[in-house]
N, C-alpha and C positions, 0 to 999 in steps of 0.2 A: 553569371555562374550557372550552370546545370545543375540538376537535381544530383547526377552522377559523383560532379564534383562536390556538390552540398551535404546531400548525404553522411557520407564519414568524417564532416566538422563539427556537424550538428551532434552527431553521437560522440563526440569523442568530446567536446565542449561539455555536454549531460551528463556524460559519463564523471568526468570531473565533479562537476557540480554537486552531483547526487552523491558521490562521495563523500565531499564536504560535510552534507545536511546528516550525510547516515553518521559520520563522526559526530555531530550534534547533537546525536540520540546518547542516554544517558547507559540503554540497554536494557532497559524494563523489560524489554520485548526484541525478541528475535527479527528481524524481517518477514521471515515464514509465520511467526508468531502474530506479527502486527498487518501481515497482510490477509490470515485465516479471520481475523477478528475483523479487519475492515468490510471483507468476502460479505460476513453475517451480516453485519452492519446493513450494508448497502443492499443484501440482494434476500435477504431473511433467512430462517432457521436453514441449514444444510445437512446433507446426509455427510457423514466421513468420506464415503467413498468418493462422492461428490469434490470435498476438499481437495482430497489426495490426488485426486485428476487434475484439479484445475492448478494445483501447486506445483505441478510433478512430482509428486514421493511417494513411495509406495503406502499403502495403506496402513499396514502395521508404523510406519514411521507415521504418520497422521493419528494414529490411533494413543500412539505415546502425546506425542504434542498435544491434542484434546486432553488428553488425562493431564499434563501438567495445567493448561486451561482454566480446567474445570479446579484442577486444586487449589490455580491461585484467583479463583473466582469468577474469572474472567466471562465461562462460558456455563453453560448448564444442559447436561447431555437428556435429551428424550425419548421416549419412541415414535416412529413413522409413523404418522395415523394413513400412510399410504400402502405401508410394507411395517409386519411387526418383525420382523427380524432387523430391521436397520435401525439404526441411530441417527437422531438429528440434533445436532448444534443450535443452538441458541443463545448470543451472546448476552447479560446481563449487565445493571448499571453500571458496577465496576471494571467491567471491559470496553464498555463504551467511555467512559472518563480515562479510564489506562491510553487508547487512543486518542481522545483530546489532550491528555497531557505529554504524548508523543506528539503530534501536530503541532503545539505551544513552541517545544523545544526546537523542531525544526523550522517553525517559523522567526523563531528569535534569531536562529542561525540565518537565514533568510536575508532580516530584515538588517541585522550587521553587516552582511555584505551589501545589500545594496545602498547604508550608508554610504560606501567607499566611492559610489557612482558620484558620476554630475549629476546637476540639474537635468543636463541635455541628454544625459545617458538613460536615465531613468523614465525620461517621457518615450526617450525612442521603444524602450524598452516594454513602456505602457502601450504603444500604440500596436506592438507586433505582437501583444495580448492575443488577440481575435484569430493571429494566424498561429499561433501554439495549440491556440484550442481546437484548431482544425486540425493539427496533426495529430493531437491526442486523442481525434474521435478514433473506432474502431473503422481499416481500411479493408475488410474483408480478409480472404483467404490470402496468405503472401507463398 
């Protein structure tokens, strides 16, 4: 099989999937919600504009979501010590636990489906580990 041909299985197989796991979510959190809080997480405090670039949505829409955030404690907004006119994002315990308790739930969904495997499904499954992670690395500019 070709990449050409591989390509739009593998996505449309994911595509499924991740539907599945987002049904799983109980909706604590938005996607844009649970992806802004991941963003901080991972890569530390962020400016809004920052956000809203890397989410795509205009600022003022970023500027709402931070505020609901921060109201439901998720995040806690500061100033730049690089620029005082900006705002930085800082997610807090309770935003970091909101996203362990999304990760729980789609992992439960997860692991029920992969009860449904075989034995044999689940190793083959284990072994092309290595090569998901390769795809998932960033592939530069497309």
């Amino acid at each position: 099989m070709t990449s050409a041909d591989l390509a739009p299985e593998i996505e449309r197989v994911l595509a499924r999937l991740l539907v599945g796991l987002f049904r799983a979510d109980s909706g604590e959190l938005s996607r844009t919600a649970a992806s802004v809080l991941a963003r901080v997480r991972d890569e530390g405090p962020q400016r809004v504009g920052d956000l809203a670039h890397s989410e795509s949505v205009a600022q003022p829409s970023m500027t709402t979501l931070v505020a609901r955030l921060v109201g439901q404690g998720f995040v806690t907004r500061g100033p730049d010590p690089d620029d005082a006119r900006a705002v930085r994002v800082t997610l807090t315990d309770a935003g970091r636990d909101a996203l362990g308790r999304r990760s729980a739930r789609r992992s439960a969904a997860m692991q029920a489906r992969l009860e449904h495997l075989t034995a044999t499904e689940r190793r083959t499954l284990a072994a092309a580990m290595p090569v998901l992670e390769h795809l998932a690395q960033p592939a530069g500019p497309v």
